[in-house]
FILO-147504 format. One record per residue (C-alpha): x, y, z; residue in one letter; residue number from 1. Coordinates in Angstrom, 3 decimals, m for minus. Example, Ala and Ser with C-alpha at 12.3 -4.5 7.8 and 13.67 -1.06 7.14 Angstrom:
% FILO-147504
[[12.300,m4.500,7.800],a,1]
[[13.670,m1.060,7.140],s,2]
//
This chain:
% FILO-147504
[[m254.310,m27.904,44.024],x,1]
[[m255.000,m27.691,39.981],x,2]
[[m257.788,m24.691,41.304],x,3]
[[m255.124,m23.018,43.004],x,4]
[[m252.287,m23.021,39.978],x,5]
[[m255.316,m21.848,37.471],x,6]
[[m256.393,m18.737,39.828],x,7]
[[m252.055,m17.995,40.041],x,8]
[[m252.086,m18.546,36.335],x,9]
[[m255.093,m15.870,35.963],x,10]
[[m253.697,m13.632,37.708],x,11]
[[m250.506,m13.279,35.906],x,12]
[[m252.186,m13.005,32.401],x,13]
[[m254.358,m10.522,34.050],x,14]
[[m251.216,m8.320,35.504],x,15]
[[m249.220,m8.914,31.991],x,16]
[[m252.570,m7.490,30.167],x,17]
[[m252.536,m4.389,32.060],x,18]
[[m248.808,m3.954,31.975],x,19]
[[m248.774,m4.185,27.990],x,20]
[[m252.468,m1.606,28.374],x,21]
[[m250.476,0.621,30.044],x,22]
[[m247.485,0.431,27.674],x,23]
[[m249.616,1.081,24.943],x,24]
[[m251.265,3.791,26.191],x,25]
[[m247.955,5.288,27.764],x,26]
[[m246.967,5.106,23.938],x,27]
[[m250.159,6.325,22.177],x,28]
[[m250.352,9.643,24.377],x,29]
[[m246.626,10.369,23.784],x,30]
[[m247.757,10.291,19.829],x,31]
[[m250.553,12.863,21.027],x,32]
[[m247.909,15.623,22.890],x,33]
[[m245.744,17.921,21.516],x,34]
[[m243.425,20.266,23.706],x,35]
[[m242.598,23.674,21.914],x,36]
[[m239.297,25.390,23.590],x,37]
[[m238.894,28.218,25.180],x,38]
[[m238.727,31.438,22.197],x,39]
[[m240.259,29.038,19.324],x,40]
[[m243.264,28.682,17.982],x,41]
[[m244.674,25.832,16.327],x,42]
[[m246.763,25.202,13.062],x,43]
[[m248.590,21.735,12.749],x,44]
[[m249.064,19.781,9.718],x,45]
[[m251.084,17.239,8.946],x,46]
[[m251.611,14.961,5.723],x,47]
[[m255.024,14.977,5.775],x,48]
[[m255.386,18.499,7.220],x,49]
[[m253.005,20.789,5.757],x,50]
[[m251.145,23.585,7.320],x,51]
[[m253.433,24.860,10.537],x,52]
[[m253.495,28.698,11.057],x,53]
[[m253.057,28.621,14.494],x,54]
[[m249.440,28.051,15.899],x,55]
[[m248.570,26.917,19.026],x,56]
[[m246.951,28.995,21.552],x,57]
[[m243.963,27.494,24.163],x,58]
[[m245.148,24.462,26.461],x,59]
[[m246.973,21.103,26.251],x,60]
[[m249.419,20.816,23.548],x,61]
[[m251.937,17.788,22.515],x,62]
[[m251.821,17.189,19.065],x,63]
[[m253.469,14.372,16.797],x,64]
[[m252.321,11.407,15.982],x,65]
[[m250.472,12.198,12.770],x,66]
[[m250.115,15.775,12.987],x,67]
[[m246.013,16.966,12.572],x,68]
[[m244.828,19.811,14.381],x,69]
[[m241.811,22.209,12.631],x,70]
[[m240.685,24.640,14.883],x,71]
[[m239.815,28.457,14.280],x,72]
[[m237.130,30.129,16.717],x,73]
[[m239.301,33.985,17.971],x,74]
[[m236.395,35.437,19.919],x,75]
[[m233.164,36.062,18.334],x,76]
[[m230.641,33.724,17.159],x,77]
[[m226.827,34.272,15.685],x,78]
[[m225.891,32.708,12.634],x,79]
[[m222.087,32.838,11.692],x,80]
[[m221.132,32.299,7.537],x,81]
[[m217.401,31.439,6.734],x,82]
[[m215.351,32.443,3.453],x,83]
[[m218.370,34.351,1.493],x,84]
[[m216.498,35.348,m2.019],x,85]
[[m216.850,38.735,m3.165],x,86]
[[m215.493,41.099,m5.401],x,87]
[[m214.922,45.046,m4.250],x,88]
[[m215.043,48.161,m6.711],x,89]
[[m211.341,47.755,m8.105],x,90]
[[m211.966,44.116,m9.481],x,91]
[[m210.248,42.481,m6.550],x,92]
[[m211.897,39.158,m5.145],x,93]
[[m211.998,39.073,m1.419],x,94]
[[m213.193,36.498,0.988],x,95]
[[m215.251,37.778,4.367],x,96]
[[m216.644,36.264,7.456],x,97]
[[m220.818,37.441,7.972],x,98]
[[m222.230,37.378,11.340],x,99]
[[m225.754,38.436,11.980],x,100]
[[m228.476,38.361,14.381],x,101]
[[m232.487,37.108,13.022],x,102]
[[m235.772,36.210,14.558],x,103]
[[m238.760,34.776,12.596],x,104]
[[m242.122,37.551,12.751],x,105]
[[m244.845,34.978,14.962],x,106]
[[m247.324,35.699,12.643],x,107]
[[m245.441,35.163,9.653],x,108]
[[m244.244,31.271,10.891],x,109]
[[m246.504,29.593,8.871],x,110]
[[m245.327,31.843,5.962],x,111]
[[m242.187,30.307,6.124],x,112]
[[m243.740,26.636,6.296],x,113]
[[m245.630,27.080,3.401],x,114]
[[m242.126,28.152,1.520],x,115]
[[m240.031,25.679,2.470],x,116]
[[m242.012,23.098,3.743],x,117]
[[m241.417,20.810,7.185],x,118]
[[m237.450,21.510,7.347],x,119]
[[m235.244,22.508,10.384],x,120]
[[m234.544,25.855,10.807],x,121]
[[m230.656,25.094,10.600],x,122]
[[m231.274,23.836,6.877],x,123]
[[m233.231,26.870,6.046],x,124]
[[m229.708,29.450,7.398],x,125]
[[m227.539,27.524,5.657],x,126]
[[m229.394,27.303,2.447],x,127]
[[m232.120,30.494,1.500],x,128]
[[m230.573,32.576,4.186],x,129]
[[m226.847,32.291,3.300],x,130]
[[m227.843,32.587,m0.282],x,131]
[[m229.830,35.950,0.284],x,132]
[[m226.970,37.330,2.303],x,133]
[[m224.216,36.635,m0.639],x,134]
[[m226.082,38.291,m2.486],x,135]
[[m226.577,41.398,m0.621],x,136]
[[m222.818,41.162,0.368],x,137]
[[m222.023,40.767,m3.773],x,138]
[[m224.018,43.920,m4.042],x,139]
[[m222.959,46.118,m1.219],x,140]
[[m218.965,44.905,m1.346],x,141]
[[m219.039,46.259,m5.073],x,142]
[[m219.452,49.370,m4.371],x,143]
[[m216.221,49.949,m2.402],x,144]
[[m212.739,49.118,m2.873],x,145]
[[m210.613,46.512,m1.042],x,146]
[[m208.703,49.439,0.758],x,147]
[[m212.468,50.735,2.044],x,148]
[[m213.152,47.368,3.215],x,149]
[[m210.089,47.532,5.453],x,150]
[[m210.493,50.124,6.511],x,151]
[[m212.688,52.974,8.163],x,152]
[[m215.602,52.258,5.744],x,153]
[[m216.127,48.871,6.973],x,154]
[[m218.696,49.697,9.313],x,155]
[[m220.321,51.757,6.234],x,156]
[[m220.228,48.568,3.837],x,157]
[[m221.597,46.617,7.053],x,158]
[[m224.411,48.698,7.187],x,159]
[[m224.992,48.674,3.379],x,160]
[[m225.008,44.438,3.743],x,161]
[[m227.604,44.613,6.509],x,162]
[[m229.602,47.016,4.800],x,163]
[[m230.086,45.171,1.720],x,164]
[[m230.294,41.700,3.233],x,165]
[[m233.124,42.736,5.805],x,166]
[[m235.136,44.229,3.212],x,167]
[[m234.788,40.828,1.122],x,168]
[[m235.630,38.793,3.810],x,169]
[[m238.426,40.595,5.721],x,170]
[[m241.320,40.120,3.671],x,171]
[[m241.029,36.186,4.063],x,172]
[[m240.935,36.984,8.195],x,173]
[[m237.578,37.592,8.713],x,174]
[[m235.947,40.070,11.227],x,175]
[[m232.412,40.800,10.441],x,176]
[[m229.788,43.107,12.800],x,177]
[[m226.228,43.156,13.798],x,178]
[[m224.509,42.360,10.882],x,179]
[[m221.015,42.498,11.168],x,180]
[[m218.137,41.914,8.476],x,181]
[[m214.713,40.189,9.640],x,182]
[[m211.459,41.018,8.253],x,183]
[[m211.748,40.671,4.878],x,184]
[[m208.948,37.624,3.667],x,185]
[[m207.942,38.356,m0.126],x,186]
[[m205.999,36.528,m2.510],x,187]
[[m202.309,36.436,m2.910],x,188]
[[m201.773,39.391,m5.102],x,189]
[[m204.398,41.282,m3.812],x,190]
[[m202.622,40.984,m0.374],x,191]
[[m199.533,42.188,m1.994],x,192]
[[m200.956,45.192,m3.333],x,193]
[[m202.735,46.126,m0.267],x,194]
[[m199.116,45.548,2.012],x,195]
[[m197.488,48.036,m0.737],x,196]
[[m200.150,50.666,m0.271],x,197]
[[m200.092,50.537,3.223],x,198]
[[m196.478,50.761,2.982],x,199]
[[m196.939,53.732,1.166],x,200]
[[m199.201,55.287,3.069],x,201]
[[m197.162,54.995,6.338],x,202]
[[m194.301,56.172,4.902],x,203]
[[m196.445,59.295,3.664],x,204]
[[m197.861,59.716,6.928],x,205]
[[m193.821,59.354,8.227],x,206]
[[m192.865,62.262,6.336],x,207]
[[m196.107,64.183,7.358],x,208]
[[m194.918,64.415,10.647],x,209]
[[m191.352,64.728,10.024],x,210]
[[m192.403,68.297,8.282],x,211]
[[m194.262,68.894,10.412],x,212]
[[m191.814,68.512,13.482],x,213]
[[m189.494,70.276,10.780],x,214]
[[m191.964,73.210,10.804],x,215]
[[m192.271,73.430,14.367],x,216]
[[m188.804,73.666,15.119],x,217]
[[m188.127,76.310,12.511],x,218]
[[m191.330,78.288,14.336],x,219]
[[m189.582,77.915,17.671],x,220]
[[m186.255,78.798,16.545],x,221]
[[m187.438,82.130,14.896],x,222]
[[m189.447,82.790,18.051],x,223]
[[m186.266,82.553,20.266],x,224]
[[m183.911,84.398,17.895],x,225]
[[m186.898,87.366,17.802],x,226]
[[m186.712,87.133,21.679],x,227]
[[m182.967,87.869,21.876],x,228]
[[m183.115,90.045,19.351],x,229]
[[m186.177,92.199,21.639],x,230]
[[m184.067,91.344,24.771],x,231]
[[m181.188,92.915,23.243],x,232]
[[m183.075,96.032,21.595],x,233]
[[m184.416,96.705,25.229],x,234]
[[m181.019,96.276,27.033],x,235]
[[m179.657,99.111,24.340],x,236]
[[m182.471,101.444,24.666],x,237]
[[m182.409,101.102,28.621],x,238]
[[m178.740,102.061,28.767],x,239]
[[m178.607,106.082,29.186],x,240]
[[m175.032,108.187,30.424],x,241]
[[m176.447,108.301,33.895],x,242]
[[m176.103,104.023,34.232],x,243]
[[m172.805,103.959,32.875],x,244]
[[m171.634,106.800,35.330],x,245]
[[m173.237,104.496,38.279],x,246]
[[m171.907,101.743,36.954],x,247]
[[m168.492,103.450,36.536],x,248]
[[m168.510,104.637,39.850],x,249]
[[m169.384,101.540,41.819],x,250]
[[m166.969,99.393,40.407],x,251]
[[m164.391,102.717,41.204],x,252]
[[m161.901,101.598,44.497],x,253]
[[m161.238,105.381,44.800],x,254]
[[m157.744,105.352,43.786],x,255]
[[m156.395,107.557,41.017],x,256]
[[m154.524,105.936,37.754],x,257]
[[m150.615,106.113,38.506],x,258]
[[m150.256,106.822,35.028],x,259]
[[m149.420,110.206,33.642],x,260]
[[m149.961,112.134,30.861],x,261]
[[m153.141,113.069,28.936],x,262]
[[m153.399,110.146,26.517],x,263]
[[m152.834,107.438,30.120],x,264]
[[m155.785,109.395,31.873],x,265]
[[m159.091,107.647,32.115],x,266]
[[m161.857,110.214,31.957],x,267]
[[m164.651,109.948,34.336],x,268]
[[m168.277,110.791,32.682],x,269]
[[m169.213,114.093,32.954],x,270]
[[m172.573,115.129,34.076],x,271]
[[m172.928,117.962,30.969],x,272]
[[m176.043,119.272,32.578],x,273]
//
């Protein structure tokens, strides 16, 4: 019976050693795998190592034991800023909205490590990134006036933004497109002057086409009086003796005047042929 209870004993040390084995080496190959999503690359660290050259693409990768892993996004991504301060041409402060479009060069990943170190990506856009764009926004906004950024020049100031910013940015490994201004929100007096130009200009435009309605009317009117006037020259010139004897005569019922005398007479036309 005590034989018995010992091999029952044995066994259950034995299965509890090969549950906590299997535990353990459940837990020590998780430490040695590292899954890279789908349009990122990855750049491994390690203290003892350094930075290694080679990246690794999406997947499951084995890594050592105390290796770190920062990932880089490849494809693009949008990044959105909110209430970036400017100033335009004509000294007026103006708060705008940035959206752009970005992807990291894959060879230039480990470019970007070695500036700034094992940090998410999201820190990196909302620190070096939004900094680099206000300042290509400070540059480009200044050179037009809070009117142009209203209006039809927006697109143009867009353009100068994203042309400066990509330049700044690509020599770390940055790919920048798409950048796109919103509606620029200015201060309290600015917005006043801006309502009373716009006032003024639609009034301006207002009378535009009021004189020019004006002027088209007048041209109409003077091309209808010269049409009666033509009608009327035609009717005269195409009225000879010979129609007003016609006419005279069908509008005649045949019956002589009653009236005498030579001043009561009506004379027919004469044919003086």
């Amino acid at each position: 019976m005590e034989k018995s209870k010992k091999g029952k004993n044995r066994r259950v040390l034995g299965g509890v050693i090969i549950g906590i084995a299997l535990l353990l080496a459940v837990g020590l190959t998780s430490l040695f795998i590292e899954k890279i999503p789908n349009g990122y690359v990855g750049v491994v660290y390690s203290p003892n190592g350094g930075v290694q050259e080679d990246t690794l693409g999406q997947g499951w990768h084995l890594v050592g034991l105390f290796d770190k892993v920062t990932v880089y996004p490849v494809r693009m991504q949008t990044v959105n800023y909110s209430n970036i301060q400017v100033a335009t041409s004509d000294g007026k402060s103006v708060t705008i909205d940035f959206a752009y479009n970005y992807s990291i060069q894959p060879d230039k990943v480990v470019n970007v490590f070695n500036k700034f170190g094992p940090v998410e990506i999201e820190e990196i856009e909302g620190s070096y990134l939004r900094t680099r764009l206000w300042d290509a926004g400070r540059k480009a906004i200044a050179k037009y006036s809070v009117i142009d950024t209203y209006g039809e020049k927006s697109s143009e100031a867009a353009g100068d933004v994203q042309k400066i910013f990509a330049e700044d940015v690509r020599k770390l490994g940055f790919n920048v497109n798409n950048l796109t201004l919103g509606v620029p929100k200015p201060d309290k007096s600015t917005q006043a002057a801006i309502d009373k130009r716009v006032d003024a200009a639609q009034e301006l435009e207002r009378k535009q086409i009021e004189l020019k309605i004006a002027k088209a009317e007048a041209a109409k009117k003077q091309i209808e009086a010269k049409g009666v006037a033509d009608y009327n020259d035609i009717i005269k010139k195409s009225i000879s003796k010979e129609v007003i004897q016609n006419k005279w005569i069908e509008k005649w019922d045949g019956k002589m005047p009653k009236a005498t005398g030579s001043n009561q007479l009506i004379q027919l036309p004469i044919d003086e042929k």
